[in-house]
N, C-alpha and C positions, 0 to 999 in steps of 0.2 A: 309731127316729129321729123327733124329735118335727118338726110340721110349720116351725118355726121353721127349724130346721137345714133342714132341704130346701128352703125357702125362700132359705135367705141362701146354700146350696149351688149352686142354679139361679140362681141372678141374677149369683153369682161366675162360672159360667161364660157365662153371656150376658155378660156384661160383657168378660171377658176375649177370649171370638168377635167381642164388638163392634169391639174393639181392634185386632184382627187384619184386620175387614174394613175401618176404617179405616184400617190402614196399605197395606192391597193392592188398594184398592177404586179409589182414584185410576189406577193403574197398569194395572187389567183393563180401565176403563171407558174409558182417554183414551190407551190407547196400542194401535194395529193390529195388532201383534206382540206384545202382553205375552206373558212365559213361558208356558208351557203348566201346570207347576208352579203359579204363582199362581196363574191360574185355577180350578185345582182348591183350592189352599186358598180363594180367595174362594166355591168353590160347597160346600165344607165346611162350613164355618164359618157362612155363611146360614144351610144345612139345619140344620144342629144349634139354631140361634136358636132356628129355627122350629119344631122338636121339643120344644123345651126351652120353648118357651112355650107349648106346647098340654099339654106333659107336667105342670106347674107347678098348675094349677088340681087336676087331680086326686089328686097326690101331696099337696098343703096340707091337702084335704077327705078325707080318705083312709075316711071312714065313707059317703061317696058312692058307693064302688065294692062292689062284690059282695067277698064274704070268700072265695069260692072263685078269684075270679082274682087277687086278690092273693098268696094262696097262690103263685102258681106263679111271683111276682117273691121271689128272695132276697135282703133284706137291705141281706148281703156283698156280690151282686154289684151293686148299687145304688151302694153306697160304694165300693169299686173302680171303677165306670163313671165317677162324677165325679171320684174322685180322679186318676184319671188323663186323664182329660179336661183338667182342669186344669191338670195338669203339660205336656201336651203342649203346649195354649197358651201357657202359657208358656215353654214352648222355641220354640215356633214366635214368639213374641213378642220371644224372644234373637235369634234366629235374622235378623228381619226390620229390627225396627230401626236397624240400621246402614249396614242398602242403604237404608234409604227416604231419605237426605241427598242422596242425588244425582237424586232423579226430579223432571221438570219437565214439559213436554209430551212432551219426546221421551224416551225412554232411550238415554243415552250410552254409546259404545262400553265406558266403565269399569266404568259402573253394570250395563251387561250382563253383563260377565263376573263380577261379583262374583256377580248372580245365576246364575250357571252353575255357578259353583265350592259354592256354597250349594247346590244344585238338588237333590241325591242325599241329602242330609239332609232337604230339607222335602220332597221326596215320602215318605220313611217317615213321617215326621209324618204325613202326607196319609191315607198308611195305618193308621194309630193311627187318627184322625180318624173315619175308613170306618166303623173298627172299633166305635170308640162312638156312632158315627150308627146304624149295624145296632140293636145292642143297644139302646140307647134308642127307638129307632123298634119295636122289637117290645114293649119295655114298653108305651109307649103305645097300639100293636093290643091286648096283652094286655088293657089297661084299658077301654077302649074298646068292646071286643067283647059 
């Protein structure tokens, strides 16, 4: 994978995190009760920013790191981790967009239950999420180290 593609790989999914914390970031920060659900995708979707921007420098330079820990990152699972990273955003991106019409200061009784009825999907999202924060966060121990 030349450092080009993991470049424009890593920026596709910050960007698409970005997205994500924009549409839920009004809702966590200005409402007393927001879901519990968004919260978690707004503290996903940061974490991963934040991995993915500290991850980004070393994957580009990839002659900077020691050849024996890179060794122990595959590939495969490198391309599967954003590849579905991506997707998830993007579902979670389906997923959000049509509740975010009705938030204003308050969340209205309608706009609540829309997010309730949503709730049970964006928590497995949530957990996809988990799941490539893990894994990317041990790539970059592995790097790191």
């Amino acid at each position: 994978m030349d450092p080009l593609s993991v470049t424009a790989s890593i920026v596709g999914i910050i960007a698409a995190a970005g997205k994500v914390v924009e549409l839920v970031g009004p809702v966590v920060r200005g409402i007393k009760n927001a879901p519990g659900a968004l919260r978690d995708v707004y503290a996903e979707s940061t974490d991963i920013q934040a991995i993915l921007s500290s991850l980004q420098p070393f994957l580009c330079n990839l002659s900077s790191v020691a050849p024996a820990r890179l060794a122990l990152i595959q590939l495969d699972q490198l391309i599967v981790t954003f590849t579905d990273a991506v997707l998830a955003f993007s579902e979670l991106d389906l997923l959000l967009e049509p509740l975010q019409a009705g938030i204003g200061q308050a969340l209205p009784f309608l706009t609540r239950a829309k997010w309730v009825t949503k709730q049970g999907r964006i928590c497995d999202i949530v957990a996809r999420l988990q799941r490539h924060k893990a894994t990317l966060s041990l790539m970059l121990n592995i790097i790191q180290w």
